[in-house]
C-alpha positions as CSV (number, residue, x, y, z in Angstrom):
1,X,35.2,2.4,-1.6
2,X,32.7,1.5,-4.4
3,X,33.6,2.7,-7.7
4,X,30.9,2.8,-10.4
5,X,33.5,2.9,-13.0
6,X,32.7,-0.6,-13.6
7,X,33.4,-1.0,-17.7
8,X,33.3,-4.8,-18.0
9,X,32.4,-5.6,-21.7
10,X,32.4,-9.3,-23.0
11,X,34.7,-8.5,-26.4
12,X,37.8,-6.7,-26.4
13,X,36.6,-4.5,-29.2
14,X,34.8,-0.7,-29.0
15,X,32.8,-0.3,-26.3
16,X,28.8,-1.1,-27.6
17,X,25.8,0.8,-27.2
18,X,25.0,-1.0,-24.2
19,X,28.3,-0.8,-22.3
20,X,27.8,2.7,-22.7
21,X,24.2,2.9,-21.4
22,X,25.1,0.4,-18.6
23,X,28.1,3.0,-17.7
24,X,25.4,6.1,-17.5
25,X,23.3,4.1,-15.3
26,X,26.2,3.1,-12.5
27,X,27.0,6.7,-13.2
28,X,23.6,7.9,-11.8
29,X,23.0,5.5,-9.1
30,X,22.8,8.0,-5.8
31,X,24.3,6.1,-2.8
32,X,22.1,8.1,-0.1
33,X,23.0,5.9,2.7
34,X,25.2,2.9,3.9
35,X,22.5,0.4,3.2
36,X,22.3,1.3,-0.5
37,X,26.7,1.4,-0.8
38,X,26.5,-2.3,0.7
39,X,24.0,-3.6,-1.6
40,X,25.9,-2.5,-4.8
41,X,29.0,-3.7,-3.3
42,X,27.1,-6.8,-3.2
43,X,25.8,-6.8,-6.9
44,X,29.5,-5.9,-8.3
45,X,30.8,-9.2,-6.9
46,X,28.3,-10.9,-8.1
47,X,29.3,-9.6,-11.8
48,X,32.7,-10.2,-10.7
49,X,32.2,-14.0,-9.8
50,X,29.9,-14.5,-13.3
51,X,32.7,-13.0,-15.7
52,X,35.5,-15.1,-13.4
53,X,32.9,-17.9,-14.7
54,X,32.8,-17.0,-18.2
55,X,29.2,-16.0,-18.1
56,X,29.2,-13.0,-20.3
57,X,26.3,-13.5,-22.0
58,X,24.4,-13.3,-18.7
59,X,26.5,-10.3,-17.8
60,X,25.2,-8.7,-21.0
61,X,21.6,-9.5,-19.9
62,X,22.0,-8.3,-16.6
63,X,23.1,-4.9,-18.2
64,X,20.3,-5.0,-21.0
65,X,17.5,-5.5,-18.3
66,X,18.7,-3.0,-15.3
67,X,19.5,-0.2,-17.9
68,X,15.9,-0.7,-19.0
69,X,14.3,-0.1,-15.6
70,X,13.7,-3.3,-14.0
71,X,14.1,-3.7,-10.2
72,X,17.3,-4.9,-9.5
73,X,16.7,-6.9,-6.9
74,X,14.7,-9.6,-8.9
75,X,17.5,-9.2,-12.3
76,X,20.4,-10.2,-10.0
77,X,17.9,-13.9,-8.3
78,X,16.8,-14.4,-12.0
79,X,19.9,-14.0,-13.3
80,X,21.9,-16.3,-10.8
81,X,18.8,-18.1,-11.3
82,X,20.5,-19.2,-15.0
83,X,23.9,-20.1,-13.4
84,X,24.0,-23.9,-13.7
85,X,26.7,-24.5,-11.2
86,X,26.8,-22.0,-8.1
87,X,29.7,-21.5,-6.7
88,X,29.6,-21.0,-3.0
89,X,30.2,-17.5,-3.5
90,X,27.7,-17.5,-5.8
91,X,25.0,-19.1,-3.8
92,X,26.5,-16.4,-0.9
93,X,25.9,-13.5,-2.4
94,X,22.7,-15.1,-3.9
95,X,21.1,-15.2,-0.3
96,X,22.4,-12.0,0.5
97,X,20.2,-10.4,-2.5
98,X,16.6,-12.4,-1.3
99,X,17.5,-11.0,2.2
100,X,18.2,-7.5,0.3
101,X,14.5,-8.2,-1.4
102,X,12.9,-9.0,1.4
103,X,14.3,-5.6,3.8
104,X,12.9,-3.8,0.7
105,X,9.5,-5.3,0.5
106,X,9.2,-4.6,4.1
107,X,10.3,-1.1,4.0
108,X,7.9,-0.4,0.7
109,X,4.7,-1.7,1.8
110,X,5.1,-1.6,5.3
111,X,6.4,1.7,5.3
């Protein structure tokens, strides 16, 4: 199961202001259906593969940008956007959050 207890920080020091604000916002996210649980499941390897890669500095964006409001979707293809070398994982998981764009472009304008 999915477990927002996800407290990744890039130091080994206190956790920051933003490592705190990151945690209230996993905290809140409502999984009201299966389609929602899979999509975070997605987005939490994707962190996963970026700190296995050393990329904390665009771990700490990722967490600057979705706790202040922007749609995740388009963070998680602008931040794997940055990654110079893709793994295949990466570029896996990458796909898997255009398709995730696209289902919810559908189901917001078409309705």
């Amino acid at each position: 199961m999915f477990t927002t207890n996800f407290t990744i920080r890039a130091n080994r020091g206190k956790f920051s202001i933003l490592d705190k604000q990151y945690q209230r916002f996993l905290k809140a996210l409502d999984f009201e259906d299966d389609y929602t649980y899979w999509k975070w499941e997605v987005y939490n390897n994707i962190v996963k593969e970026l700190l296995s890669l050393g990329h904390t500095v665009l771990f700490d964006e990722l967490k600057y940008r979705l706790t202040g409001g922007e749609e995740v979707n388009y963070v998680f293809m602008d931040i794997l956007s940055k990654v110079e070398y893709m793994t295949n994982d990466l570029d896996r998981l990458y796909r898997e959050v255009i398709s995730f764009q696209d289902t919810d472009d559908y189901y917001r304008y078409m309705g």
